[in-house]
N, CA, C and O of each residue as an XYZ file, in Angstrom:
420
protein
N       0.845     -1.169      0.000
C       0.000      0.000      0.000
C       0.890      1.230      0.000
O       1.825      1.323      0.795
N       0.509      2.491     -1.184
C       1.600      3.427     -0.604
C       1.003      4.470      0.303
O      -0.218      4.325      0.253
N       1.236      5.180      0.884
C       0.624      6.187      1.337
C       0.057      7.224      0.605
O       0.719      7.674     -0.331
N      -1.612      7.937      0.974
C      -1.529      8.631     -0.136
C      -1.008     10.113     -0.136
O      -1.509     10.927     -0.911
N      -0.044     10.452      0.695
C       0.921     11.201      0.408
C       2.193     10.888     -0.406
O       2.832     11.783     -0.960
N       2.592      9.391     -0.468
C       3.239      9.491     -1.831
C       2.565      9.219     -2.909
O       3.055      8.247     -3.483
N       1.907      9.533     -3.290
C       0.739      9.052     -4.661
C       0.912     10.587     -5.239
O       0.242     10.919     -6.217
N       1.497     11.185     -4.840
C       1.411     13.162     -6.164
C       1.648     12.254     -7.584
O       0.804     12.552     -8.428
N       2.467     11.368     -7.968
C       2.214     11.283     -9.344
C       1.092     10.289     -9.556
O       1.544      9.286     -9.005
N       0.418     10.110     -9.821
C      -0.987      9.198     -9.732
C      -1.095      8.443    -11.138
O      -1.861      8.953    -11.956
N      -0.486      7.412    -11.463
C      -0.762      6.902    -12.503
C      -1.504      5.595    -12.923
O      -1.060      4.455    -12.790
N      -2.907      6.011    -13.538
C      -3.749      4.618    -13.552
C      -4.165      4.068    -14.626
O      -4.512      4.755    -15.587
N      -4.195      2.827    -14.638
C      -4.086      2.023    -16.178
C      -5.621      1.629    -16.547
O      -5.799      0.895    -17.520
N      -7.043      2.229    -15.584
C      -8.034      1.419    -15.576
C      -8.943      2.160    -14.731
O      -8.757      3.214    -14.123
N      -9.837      1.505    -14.798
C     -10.671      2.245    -13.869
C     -10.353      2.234    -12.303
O      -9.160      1.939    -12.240
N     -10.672      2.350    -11.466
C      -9.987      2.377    -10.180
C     -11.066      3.171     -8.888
O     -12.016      3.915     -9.130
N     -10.734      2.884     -7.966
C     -11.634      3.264     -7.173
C     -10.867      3.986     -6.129
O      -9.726      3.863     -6.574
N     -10.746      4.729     -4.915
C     -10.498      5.064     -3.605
C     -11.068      4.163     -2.433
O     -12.251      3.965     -2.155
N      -9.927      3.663     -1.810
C     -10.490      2.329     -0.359
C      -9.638      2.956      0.542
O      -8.659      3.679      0.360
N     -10.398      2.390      1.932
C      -9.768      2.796      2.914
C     -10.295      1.847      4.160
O     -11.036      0.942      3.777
N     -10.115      1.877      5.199
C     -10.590      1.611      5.964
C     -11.566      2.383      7.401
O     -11.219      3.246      8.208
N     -12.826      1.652      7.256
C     -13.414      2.778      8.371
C     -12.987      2.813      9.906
O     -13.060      1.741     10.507
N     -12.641      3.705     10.454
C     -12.484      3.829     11.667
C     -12.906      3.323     12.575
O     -12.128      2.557     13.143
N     -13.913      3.434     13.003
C     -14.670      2.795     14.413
C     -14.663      1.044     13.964
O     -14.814      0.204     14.852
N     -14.570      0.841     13.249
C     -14.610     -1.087     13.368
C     -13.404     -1.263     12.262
O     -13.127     -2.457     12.146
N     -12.686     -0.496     11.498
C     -11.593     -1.316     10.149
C     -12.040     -1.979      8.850
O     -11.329     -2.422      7.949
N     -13.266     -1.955      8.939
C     -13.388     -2.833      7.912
C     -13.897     -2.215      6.275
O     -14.672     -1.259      6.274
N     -13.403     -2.833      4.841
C     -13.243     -1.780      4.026
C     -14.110     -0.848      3.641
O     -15.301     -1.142      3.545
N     -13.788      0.047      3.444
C     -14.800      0.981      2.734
C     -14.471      1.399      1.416
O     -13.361      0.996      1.066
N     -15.196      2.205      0.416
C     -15.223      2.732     -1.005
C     -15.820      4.150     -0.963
O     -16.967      4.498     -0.683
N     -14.468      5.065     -1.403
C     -15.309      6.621     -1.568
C     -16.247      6.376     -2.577
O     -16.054      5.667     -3.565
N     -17.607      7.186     -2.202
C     -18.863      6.987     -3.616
C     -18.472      8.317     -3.969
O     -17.468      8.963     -3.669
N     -19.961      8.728     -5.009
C     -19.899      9.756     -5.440
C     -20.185     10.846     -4.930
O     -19.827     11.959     -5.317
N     -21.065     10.491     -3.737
C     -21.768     11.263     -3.064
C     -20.872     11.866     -1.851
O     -21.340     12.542     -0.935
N     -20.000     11.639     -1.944
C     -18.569     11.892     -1.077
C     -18.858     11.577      0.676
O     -18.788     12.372      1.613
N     -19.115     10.471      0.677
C     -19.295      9.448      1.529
C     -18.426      7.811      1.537
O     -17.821      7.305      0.592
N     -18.613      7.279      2.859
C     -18.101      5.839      2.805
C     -18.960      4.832      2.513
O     -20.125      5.061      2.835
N     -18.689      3.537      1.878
C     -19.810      2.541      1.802
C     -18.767      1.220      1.634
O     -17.816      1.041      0.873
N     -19.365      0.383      2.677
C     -18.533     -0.660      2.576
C     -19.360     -1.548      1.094
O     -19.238     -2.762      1.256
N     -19.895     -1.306      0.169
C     -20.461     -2.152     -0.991
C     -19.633     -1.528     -1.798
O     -19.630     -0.303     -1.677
N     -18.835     -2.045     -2.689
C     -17.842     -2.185     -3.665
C     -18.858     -1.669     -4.906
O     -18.070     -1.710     -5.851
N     -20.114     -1.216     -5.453
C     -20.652     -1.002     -6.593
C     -21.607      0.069     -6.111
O     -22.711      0.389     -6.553
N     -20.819      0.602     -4.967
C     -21.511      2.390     -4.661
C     -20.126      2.809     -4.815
O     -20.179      4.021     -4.608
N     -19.230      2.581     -4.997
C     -17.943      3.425     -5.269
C     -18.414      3.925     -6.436
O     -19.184      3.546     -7.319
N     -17.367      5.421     -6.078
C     -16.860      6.079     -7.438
C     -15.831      5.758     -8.119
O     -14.722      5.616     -7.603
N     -16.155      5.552     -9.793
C     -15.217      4.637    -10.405
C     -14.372      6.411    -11.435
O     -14.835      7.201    -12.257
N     -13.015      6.263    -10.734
C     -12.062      7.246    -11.915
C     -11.843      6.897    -12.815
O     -12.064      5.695    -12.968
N     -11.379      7.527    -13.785
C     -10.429      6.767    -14.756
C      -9.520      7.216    -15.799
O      -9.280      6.785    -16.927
N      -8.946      8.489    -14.918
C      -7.601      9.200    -15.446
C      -7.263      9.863    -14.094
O      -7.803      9.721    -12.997
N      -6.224     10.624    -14.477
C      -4.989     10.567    -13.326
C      -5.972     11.893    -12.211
O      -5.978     11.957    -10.982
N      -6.656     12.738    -13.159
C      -6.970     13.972    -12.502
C      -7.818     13.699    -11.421
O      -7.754     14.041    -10.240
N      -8.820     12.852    -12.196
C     -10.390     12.176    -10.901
C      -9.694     11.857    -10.557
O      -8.960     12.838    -10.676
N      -9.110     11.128    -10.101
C      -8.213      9.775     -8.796
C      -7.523     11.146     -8.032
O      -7.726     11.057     -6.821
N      -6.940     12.106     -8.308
C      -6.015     12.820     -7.528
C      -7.115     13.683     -6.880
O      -6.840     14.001     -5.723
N      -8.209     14.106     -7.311
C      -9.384     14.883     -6.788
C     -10.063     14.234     -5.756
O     -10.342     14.642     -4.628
N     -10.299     13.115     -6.325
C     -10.987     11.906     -4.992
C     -10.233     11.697     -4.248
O     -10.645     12.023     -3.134
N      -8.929     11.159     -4.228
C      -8.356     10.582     -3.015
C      -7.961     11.708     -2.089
O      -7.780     11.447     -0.900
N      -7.825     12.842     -2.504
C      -7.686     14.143     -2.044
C      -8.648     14.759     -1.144
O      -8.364     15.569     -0.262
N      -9.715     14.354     -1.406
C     -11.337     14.422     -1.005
C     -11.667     13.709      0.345
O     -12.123     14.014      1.447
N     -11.118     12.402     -0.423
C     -11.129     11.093      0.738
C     -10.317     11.543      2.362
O     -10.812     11.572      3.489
N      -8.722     11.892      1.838
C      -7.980     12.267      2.851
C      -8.521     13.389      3.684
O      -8.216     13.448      4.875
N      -9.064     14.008      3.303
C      -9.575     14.897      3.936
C     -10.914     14.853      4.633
O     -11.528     15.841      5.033
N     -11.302     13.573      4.734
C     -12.474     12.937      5.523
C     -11.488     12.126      6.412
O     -11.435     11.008      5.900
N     -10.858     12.161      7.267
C      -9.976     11.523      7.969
C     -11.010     11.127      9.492
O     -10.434     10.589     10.437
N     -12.321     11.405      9.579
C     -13.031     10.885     10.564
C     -13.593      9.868     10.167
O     -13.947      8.980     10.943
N     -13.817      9.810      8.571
C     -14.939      8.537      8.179
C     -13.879      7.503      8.114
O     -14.252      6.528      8.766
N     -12.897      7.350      7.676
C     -12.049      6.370      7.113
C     -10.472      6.630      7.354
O     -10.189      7.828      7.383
N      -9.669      5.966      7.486
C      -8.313      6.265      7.530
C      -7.453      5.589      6.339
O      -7.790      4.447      6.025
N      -6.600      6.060      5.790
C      -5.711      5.595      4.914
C      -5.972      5.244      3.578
O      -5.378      4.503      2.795
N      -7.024      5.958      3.478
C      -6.859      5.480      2.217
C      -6.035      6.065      0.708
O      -5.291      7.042      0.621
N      -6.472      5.068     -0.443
C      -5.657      5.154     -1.453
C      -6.346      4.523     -2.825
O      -7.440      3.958     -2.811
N      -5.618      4.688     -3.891
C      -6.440      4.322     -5.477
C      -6.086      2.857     -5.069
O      -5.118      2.296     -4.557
N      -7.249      2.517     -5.507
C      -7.164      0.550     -6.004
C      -8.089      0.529     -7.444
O      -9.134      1.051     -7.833
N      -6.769     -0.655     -8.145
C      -7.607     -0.794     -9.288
C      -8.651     -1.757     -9.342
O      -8.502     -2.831     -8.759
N      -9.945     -1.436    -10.130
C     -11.178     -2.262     -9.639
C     -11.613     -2.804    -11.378
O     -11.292     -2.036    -12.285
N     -12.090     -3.680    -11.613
C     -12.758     -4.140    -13.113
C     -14.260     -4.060    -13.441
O     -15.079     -4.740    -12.822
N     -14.522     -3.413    -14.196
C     -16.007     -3.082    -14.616
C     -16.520     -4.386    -15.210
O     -15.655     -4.876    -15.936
N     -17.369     -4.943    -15.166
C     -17.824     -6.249    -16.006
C     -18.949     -4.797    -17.279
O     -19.196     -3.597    -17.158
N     -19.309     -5.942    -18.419
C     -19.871     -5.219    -19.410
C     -21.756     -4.916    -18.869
O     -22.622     -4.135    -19.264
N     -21.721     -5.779    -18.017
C     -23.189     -5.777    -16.962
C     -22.591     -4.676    -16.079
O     -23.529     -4.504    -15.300
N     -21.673     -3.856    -15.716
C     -21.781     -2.649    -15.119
C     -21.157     -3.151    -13.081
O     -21.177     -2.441    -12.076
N     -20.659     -4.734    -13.278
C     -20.398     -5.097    -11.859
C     -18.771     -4.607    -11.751
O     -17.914     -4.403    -12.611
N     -18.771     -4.538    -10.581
C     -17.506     -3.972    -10.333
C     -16.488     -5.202     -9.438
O     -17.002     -5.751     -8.464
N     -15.602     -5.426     -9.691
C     -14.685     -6.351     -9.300
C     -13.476     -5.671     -8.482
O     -13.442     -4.462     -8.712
N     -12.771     -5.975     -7.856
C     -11.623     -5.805     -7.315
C     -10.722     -6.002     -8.351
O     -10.938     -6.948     -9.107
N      -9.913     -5.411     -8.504
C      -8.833     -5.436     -9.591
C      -7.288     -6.096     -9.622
O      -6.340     -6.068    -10.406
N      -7.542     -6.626     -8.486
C      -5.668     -7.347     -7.996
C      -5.742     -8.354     -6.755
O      -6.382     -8.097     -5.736
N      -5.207     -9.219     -6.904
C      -5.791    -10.169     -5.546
C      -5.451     -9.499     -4.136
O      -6.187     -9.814     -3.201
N      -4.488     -8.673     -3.913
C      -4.707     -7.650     -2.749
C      -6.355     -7.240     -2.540
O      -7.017     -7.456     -1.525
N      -6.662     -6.808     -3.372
C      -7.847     -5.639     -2.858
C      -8.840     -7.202     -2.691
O      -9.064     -7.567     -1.537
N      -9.467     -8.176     -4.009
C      -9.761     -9.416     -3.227
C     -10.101    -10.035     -2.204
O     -11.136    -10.641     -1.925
N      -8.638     -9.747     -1.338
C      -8.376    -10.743      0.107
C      -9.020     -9.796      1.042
O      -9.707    -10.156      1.997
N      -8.728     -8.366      0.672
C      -9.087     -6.853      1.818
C     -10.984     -7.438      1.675
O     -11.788     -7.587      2.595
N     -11.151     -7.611      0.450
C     -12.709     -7.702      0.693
C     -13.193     -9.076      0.738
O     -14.398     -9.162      0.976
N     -12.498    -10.292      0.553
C     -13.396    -11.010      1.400
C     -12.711    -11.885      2.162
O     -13.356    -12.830      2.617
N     -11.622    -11.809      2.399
C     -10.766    -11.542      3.723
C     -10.177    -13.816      3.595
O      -9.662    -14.476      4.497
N     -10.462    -14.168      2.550
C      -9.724    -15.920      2.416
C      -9.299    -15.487      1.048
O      -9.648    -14.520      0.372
N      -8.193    -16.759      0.747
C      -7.749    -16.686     -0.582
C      -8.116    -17.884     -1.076
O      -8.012    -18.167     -2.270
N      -8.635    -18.776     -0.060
C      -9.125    -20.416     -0.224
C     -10.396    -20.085     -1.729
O     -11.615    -19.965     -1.608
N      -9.907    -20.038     -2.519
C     -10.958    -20.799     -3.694
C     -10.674    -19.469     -4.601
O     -11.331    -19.290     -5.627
N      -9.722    -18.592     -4.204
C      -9.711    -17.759     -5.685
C      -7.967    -17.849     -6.182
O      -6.976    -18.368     -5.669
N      -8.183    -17.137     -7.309
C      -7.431    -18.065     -8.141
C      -6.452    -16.381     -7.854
O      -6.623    -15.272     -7.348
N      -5.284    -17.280     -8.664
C      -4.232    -16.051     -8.580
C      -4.311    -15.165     -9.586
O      -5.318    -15.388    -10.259
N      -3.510    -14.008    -10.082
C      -3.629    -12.888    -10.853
C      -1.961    -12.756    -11.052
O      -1.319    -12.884    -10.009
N      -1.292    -12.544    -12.130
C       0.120    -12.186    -12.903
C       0.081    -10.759    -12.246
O       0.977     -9.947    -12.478
């Protein structure tokens, strides 16, 4: 994870989301649009160039009561509009076994 104070150069290959974790219990959350937390992965706001991602996570950090630490994760759009986790990191953060999913290059 980097911090998102080192993230000034923000470079993303995909769509991508802002995660973090919520405070009072840890467990993940997704900046939406509505510039709020939601632990459901398909109320996130989806970026998808360098400027949104640096505006949101910027946004995010600066909600430092709802959530702590967060940062861009890349997420996969299905053509039905579902949103996936994008790397077996983010994956394991959301459903917390690796027992039955498969690996990623």
């Amino acid at each position: 994870m980097t911090s998102p104070l080192e993230q000034k150069k923000i470079k993303i290959a995909g769509p991508s989301v802002v995660t973090a974790n919520r405070t009072w219990d840890g467990i993940v959350v997704y900046r939406t649009a509505a510039k709020s937390w939601s632990a459901d992965l398909s109320e996130a706001a989806i970026v998808r160039n360098s400027d949104e991602a640096k505006a949101l996570l910027a946004e995010s950090v600066a909600d430092d009561v709802g959530a702590i630490g967060p940062y861009i994760a890349p997420v996969q759009v299905g053509a039905d509009g579902n949103i996936e986790p994008g790397n077996l990191r983010e994956q394991i953060r959301r459903t917390g076994v690796t027992i039955g999913q498969s690996a990623q290059a």
